[in-house]
C-alpha positions as a printed NumPy array, in Angstrom:
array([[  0.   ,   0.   ,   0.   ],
       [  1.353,   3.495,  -0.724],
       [  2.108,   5.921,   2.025],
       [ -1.591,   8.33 ,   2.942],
       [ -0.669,  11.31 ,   5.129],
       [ -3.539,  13.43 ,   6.719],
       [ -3.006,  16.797,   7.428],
       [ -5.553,  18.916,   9.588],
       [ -4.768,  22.708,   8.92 ],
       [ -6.756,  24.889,  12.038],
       [ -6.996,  28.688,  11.158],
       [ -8.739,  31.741,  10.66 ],
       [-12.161,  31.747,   8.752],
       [-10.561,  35.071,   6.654],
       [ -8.306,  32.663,   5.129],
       [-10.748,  29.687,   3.813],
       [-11.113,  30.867,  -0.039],
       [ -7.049,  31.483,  -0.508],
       [ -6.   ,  28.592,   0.857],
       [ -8.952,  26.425,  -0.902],
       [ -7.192,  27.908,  -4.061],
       [ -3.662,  27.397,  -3.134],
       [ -4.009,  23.887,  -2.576],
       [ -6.027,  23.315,  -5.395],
       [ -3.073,  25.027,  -7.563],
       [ -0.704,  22.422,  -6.258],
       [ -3.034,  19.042,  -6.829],
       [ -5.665,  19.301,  -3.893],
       [ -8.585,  18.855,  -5.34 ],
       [-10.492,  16.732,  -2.34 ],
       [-10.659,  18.349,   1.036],
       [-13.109,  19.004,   4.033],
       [-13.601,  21.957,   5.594],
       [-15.136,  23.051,   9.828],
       [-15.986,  25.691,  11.691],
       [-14.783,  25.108,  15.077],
       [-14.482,  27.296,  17.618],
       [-10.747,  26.744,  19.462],
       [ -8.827,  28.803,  22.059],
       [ -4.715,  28.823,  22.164],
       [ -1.907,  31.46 ,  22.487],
       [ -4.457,  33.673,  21.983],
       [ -7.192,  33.318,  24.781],
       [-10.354,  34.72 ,  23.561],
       [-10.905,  38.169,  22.921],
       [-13.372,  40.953,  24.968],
       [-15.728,  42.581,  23.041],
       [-18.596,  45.548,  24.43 ],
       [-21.997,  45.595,  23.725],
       [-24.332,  47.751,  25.03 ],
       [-21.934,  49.316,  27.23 ],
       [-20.761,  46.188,  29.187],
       [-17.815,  44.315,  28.38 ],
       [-18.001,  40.367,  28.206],
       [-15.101,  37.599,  27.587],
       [-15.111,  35.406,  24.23 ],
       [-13.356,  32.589,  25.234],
       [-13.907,  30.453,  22.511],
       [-12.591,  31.83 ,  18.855],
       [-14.232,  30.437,  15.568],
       [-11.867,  29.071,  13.389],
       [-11.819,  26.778,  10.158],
       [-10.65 ,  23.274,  10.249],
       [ -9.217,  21.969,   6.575],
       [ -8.613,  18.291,   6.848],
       [ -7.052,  16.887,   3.536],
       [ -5.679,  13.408,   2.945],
       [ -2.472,  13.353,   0.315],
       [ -0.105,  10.643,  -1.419],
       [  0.809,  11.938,  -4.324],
       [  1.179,  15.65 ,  -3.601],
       [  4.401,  15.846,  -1.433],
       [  3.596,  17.138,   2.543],
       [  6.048,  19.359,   2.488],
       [  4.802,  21.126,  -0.36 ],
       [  1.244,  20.882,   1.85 ],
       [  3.156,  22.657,   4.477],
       [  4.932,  24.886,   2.91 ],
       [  1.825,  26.342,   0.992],
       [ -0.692,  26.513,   3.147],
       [  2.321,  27.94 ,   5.92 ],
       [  2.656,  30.838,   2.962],
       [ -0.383,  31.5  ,   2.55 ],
       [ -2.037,  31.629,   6.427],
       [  1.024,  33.937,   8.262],
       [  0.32 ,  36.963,   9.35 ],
       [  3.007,  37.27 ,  11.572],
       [  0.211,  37.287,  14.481],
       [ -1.218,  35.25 ,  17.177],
       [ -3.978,  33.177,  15.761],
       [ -2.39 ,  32.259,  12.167],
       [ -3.194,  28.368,  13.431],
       [ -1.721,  25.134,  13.433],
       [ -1.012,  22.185,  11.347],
       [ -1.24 ,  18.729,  12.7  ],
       [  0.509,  15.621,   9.991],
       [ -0.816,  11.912,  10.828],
       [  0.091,   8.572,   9.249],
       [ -3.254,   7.387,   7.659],
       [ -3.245,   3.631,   7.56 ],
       [ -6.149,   2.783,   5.423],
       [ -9.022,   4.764,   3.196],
       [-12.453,   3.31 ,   2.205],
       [-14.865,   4.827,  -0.19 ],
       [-18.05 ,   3.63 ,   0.793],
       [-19.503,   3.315,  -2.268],
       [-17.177,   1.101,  -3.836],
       [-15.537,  -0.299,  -1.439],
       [-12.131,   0.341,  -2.539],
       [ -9.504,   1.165,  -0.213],
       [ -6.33 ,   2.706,   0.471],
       [ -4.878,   5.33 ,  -2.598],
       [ -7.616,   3.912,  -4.925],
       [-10.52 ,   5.264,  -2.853],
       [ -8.881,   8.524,  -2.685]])
């Protein structure tokens, strides 16, 4: 079986449409995409309304979960690292995984066929 690497990319909801068209410029065509709400470096933000100030503690975010073997990681990396820094707290993190098997339901093929 080839080699499947999964790579969850957490970051601002700004930055959903350029990175959707980065990675599709390098070979991504298949990826999933969350709104989670997530709290780091960063935690939370106060806003006001009406006067009185209150805590967000919880900061939506996207979640871009894409699974690769032919398109290099690095190049996965590297892109979506280019294209997501700001330079500020809150550009998000990328998590890599070993993926040890695929199945497409409908078929039932697995591993880098099903992809």
């Amino acid at each position: 079986m080839d080699k499947m690497t999964k790579i969850d990319i957490i970051t601002r909801p700004e930055k959903a449409e350029d990175l959707k068209e980065a990675l599709n410029q390098i070979g991504i065509t298949g990826m999933t995409f969350s709104h989670v709400l997530g709290c780091g470096l960063q935690k939370g933000k106060s806003e006001y309304y009406r006067g009185s100030q209150y805590k967000i503690d919880l900061l939506p975010k996207i979640k871009i979960e894409v699974v690769v073997c032919e398109v290099p990681v690095d190049l996965v990396v590297s892109t979506a690292t280019q294209v997501l820094r700001t330079g500020e707290v809150g550009d998000g993190k990328i998590f890599v995984y070993a993926t040890q098997d695929v199945v497409k339901v409908r078929t039932g093929e697995q591993g880098v066929k099903a992809l």
